[in-house]
C-alpha positions as CSV (number, residue, x, y, z in Angstrom):
1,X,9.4,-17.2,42.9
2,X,12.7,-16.5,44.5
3,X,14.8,-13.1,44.4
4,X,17.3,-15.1,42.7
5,X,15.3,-15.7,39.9
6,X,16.1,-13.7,36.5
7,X,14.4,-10.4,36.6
8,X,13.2,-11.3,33.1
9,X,11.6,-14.1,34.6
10,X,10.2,-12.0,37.4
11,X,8.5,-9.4,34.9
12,X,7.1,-11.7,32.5
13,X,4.8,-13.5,35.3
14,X,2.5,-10.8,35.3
15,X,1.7,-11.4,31.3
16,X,-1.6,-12.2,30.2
17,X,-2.8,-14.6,27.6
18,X,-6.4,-13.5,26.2
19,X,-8.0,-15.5,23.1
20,X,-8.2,-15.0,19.7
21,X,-11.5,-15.2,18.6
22,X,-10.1,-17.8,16.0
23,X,-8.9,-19.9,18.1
24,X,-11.3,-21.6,20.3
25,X,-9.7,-21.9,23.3
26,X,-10.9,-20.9,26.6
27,X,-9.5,-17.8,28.2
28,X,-7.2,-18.4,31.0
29,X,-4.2,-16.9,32.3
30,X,-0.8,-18.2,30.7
31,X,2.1,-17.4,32.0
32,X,5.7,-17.3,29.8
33,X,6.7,-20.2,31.7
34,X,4.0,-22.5,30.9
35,X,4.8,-21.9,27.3
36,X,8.5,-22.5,28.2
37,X,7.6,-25.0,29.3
38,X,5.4,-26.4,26.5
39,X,8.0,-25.1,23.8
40,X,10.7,-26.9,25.4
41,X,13.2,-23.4,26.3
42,X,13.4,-21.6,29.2
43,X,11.4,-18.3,29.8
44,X,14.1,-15.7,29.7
45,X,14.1,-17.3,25.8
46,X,10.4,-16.9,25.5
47,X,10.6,-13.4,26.4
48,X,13.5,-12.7,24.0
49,X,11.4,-13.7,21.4
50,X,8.2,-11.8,22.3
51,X,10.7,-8.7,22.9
52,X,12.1,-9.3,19.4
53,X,15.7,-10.0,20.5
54,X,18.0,-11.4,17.8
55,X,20.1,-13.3,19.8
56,X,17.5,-16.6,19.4
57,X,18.3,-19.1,17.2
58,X,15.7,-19.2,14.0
59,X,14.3,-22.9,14.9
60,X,13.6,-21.6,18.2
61,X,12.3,-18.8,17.3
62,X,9.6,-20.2,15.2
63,X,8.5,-22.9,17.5
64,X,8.2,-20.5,20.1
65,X,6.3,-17.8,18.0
66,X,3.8,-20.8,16.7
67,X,3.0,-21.2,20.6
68,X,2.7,-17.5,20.9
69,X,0.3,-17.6,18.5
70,X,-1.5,-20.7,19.3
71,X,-2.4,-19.3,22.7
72,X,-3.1,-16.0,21.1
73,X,-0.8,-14.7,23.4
74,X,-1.0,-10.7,24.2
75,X,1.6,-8.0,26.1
76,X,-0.5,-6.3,28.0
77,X,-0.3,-2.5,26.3
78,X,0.4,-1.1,29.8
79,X,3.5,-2.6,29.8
80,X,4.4,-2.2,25.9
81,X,7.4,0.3,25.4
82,X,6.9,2.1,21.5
83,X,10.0,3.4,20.1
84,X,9.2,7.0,19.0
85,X,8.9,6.1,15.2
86,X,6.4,4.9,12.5
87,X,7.8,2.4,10.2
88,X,6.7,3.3,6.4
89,X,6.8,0.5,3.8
90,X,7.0,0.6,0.0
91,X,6.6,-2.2,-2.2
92,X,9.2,0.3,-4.7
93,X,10.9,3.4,-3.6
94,X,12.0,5.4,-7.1
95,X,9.3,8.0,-8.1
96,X,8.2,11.1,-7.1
97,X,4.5,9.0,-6.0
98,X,6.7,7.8,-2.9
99,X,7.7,11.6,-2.4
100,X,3.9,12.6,-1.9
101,X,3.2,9.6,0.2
102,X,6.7,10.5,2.5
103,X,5.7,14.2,3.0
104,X,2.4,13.6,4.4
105,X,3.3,10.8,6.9
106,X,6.2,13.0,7.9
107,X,3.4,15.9,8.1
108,X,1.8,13.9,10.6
109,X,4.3,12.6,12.5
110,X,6.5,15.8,13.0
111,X,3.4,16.7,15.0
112,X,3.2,14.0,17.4
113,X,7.1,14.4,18.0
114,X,8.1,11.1,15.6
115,X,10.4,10.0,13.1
116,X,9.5,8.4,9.9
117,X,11.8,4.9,9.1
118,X,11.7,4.0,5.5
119,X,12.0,0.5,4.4
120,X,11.5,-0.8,0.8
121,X,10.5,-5.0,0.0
122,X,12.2,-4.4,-3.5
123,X,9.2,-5.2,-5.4
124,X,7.6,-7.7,-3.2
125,X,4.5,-7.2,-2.4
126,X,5.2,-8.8,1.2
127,X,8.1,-7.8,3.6
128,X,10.9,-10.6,3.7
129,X,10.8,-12.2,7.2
130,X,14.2,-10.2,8.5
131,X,11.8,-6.9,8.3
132,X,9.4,-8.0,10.5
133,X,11.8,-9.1,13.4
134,X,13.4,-5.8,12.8
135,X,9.9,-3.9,13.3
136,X,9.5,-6.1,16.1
137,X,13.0,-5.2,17.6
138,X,12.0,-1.4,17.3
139,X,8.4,-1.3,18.6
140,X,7.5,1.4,16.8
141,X,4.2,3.0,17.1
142,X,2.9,1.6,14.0
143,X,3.5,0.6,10.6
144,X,2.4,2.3,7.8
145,X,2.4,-0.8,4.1
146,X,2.1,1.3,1.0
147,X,1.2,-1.3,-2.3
148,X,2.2,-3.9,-0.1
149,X,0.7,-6.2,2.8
150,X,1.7,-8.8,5.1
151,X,1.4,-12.8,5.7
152,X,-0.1,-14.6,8.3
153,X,2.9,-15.0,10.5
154,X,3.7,-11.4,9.9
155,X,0.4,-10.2,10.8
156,X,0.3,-12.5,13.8
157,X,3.9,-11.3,15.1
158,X,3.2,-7.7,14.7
159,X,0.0,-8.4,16.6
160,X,2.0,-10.1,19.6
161,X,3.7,-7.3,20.0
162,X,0.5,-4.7,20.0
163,X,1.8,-2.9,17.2
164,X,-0.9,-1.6,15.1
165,X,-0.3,-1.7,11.0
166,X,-2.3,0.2,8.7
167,X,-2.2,-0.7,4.5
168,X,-2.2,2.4,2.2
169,X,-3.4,1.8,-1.5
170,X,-3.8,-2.5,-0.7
171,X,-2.2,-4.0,-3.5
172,X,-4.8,-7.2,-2.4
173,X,-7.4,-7.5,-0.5
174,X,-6.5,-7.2,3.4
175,X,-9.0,-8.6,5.3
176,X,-11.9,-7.4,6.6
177,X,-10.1,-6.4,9.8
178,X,-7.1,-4.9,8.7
179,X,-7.6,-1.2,8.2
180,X,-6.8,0.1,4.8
181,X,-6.7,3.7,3.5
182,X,-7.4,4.2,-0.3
183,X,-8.8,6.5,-3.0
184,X,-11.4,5.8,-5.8
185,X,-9.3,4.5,-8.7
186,X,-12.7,3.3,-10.3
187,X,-14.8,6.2,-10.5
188,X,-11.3,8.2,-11.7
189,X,-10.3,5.8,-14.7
190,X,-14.5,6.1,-15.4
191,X,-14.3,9.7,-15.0
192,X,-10.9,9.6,-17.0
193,X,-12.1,7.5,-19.9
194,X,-15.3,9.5,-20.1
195,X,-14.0,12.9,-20.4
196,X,-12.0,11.2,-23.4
197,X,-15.8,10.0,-24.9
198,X,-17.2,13.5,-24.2
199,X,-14.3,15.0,-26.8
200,X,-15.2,13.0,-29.6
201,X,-12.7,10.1,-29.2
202,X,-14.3,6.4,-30.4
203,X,-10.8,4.8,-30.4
204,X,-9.0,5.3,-26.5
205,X,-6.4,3.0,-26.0
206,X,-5.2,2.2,-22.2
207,X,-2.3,0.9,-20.5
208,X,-2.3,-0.6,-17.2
209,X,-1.2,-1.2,-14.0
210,X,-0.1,-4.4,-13.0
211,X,-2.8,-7.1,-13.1
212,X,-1.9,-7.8,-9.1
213,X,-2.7,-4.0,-7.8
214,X,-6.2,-3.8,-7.0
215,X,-6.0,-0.1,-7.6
216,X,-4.8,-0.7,-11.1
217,X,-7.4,-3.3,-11.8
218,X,-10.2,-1.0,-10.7
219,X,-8.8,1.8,-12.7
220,X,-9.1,-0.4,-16.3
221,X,-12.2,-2.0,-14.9
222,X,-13.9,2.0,-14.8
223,X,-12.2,2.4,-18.1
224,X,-14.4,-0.5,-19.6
225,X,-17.3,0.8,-17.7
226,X,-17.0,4.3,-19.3
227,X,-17.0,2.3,-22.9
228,X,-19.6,0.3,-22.7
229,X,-21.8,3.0,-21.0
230,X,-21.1,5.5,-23.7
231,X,-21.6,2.1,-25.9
232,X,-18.4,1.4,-27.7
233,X,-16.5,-1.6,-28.0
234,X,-13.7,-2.0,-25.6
235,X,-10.7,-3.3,-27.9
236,X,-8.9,-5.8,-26.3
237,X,-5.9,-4.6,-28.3
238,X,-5.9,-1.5,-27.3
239,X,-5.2,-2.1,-23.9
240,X,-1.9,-2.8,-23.0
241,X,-0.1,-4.3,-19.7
242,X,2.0,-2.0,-17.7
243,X,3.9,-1.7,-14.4
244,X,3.6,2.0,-13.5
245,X,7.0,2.8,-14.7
246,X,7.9,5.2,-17.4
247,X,9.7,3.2,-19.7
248,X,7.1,0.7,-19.8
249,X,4.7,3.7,-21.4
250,X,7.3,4.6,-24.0
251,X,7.5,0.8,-25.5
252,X,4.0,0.0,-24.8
253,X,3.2,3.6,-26.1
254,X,5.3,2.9,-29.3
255,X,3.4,-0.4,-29.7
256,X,-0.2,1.1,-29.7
257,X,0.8,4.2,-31.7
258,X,2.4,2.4,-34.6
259,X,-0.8,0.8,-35.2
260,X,-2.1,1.3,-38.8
261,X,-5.8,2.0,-37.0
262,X,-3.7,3.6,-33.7
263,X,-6.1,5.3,-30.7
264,X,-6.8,9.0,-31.1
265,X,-6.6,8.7,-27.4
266,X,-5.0,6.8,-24.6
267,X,-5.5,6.6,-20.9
268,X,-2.0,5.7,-19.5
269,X,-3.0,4.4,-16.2
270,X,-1.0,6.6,-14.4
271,X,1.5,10.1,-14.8
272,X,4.4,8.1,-15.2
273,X,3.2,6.2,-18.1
274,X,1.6,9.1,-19.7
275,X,5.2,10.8,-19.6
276,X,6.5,7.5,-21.1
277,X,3.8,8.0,-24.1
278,X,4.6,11.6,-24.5
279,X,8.1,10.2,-25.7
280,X,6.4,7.4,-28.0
281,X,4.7,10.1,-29.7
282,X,7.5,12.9,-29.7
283,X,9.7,10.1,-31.4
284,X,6.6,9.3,-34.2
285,X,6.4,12.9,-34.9
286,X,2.7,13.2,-33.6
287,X,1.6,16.4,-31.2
288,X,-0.1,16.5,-28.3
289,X,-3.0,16.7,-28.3
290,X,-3.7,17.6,-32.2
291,X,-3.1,14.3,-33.2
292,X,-3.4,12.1,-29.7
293,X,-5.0,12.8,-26.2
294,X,-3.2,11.5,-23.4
295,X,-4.4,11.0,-19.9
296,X,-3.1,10.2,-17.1
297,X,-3.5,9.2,-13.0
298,X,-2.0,10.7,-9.8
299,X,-1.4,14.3,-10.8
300,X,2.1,14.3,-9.8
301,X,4.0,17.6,-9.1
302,X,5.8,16.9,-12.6
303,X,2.5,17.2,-14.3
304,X,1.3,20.6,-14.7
305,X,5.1,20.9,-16.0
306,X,5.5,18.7,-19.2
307,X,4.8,20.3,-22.3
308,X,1.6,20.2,-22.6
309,X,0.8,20.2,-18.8
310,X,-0.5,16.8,-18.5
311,X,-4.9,16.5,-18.1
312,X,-4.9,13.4,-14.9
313,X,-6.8,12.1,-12.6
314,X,-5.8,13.7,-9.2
315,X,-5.3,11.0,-6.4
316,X,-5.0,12.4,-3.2
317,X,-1.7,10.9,-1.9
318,X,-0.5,13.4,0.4
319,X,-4.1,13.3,2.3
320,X,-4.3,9.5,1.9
321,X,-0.5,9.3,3.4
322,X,-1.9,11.6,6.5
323,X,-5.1,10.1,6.7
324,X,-3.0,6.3,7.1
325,X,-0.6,7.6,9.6
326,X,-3.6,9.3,12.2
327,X,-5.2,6.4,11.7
328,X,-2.3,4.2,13.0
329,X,-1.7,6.7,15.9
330,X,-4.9,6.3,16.6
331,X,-4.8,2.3,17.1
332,X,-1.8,2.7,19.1
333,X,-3.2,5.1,21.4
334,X,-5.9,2.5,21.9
335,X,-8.6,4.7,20.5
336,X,-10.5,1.6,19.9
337,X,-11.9,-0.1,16.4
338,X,-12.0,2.5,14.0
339,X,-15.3,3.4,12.3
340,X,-14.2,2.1,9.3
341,X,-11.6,-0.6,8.2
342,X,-11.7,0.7,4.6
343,X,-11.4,4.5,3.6
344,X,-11.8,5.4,0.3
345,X,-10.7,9.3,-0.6
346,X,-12.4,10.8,-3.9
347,X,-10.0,11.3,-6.9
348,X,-10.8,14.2,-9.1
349,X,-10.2,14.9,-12.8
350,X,-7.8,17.6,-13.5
351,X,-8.2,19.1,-16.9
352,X,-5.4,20.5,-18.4
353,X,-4.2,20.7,-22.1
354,X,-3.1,17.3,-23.4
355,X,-6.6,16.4,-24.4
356,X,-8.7,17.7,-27.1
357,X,-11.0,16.4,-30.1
358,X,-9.4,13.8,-31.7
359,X,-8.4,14.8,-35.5
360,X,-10.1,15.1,-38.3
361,X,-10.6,12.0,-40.3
């Protein structure tokens, strides 16, 4: 190599390729020119890519990324600049759920002297493909998916660039080796459903999450599990689809309390729903809970506030939100393979005065 070489050449000599255990190749040094080479561009180009630069055209960019990851190409992390920032994703940003989750990655990184960039997918439970380049661009420290996850390419990019990413509450499943931070949405819609059973209540209606959240699905799935154990039916028409929002527990609320054999009792799946209901019920003229029990999920700030404070299952979403953010510090300290890829924090019912025996027949 001559002095008149770029310097971005120069640098990017001393990369390393090491091997996916995936791919099957043999491990052997690669330099950025031999995959110049092999992708048809010249290095300063290959390193624009791996450094996240916009200024590559998007054809290029792919090919040269699919080599990247063919070769399971690696920066070594001694040479990896982070931005001082975690990136935080929401599938949604809108609810004061988000606020809980914000505050305790902000906890966490005010401490290790880093800002907190917020970026929602609008509902997609996968980043578009502009986020990821942008992430890339940054190098931040790590990134923090809340309800979301990522694709292949995504995952593989990230990984190029030795940027850890940590999923909070998986909406799927990740993989078995990306690491996840959750709560136990099971044993709280069991222990939800059963302190409904324990009252006196034989007909508890639910609404749900959506069907694609694996927390939601676990929460109905301890709701049927508290049924059958106390040995009642579970009603298929009681249980109603939701999305976590509060209008969709009004309407769907409406719905099962116009019903001439209506629940004395509904889980709503989450806080938000269960405020939703509250309305269905105001507008019927029936009291809470004299003539139906409501429960709900998250215990929300809002919760011990409505009229009557709101009995919920508490999920720990600060803790969770702190617990996901020490965990990505720690992957991009290089702390090594945490103990485990899936933490699960304990929910906990929170009785409060929504719920009582259901009325007298």
């Amino acid at each position: 190599m001559t002095p008149s070489e770029p310097a971005e050449t120069r640098t990017t000599t001393r990369e390393t390729r090491t091997t996916s255990p995936s791919s099957g190749r043999s491990t052997q040094t690669a330099t950025l020119a031999e995959i110049a080479r092999e992708a048809g561009v010249s290095a300063p180009t290959v390193s624009k890519v791996l450094n996240g630069r916009a200024d590559v055209a998007p054809a290029t960019r792919s090919r040269v990324e699919e080599l990247l990851r063919a070769h399971g190409y690696r920066r070594r992390r001694a040479e990896a600049s982070r931005s001082p920032l975690i990136d935080l994703v929401f599938h949604e940003l809108e609810s004061a759920w988000a606020m809980e989750v914000i505050r305790g990655v902000e906890n966490v990184a005010r401490d290790a002297g880093l800002s907190v960039v917020l970026s929602e997918s609008a509902g997609r439970l996968t980043p578009g493909r502009t986020w990821a380049d942008q992430v890339a661009a940054r190098r931040p420290h790590g990134v923090i998916l809340v309800l979301s996850g990522l694709d292949e390419s995504q995952r593989a990019l990230l990984t190029s660039r030795s940027i850890p990413f940590v999923v909070m509450d998986p909406a799927g499943d990740p993989g078995a080796d990306v690491p996840s931070i959750g709560a136990t949405n099971w044993q709280g819609g069991l222990a939800a459903t059963r302190h409904l059973v324990d009252l006196g209540h034989r007909r508890i209606g639910a609404i749900t999450g959506p069907s694609r959240m694996m927390c939601s699905r676990a929460r109905i799935d301890g709701y049927r599990a508290a049924l059958e154990t106390a040995g009642l039916p579970v009603d298929p028409d009681l249980i109603r689809p939701g999305d976590f929002h509060h209008e969709t527990g009004y309407r769907q609320g409406l719905e099962l309390l116009r019903r001439p054999d209506r629940p004395t009792a509904v889980f709503a799946g989450n806080d938000l729903q269960a405020l939703g209901l509250y309305e269905a019920a105001r507008e019927l003229g029936l009291r809470i809970p004299e003539d139906l029990s409501v429960v709900g999920f998250d215990d929300l700030p809002i919760a011990r506030w409505v009229g009557p404070p709101l009995t919920t299952v508490r999920q720990p979403l600060t803790e969770m939100a702190e617990a996901a953010a020490k965990l990505v510090l720690d992957l991009a300290r290089e702390a090594g393979t945490p103990a485990a890829t899936r933490v699960e924090l304990a929910t906990s019912l929170v009785v409060r005065s929504s719920t009582g025996a259901p009325p007298a027949v």
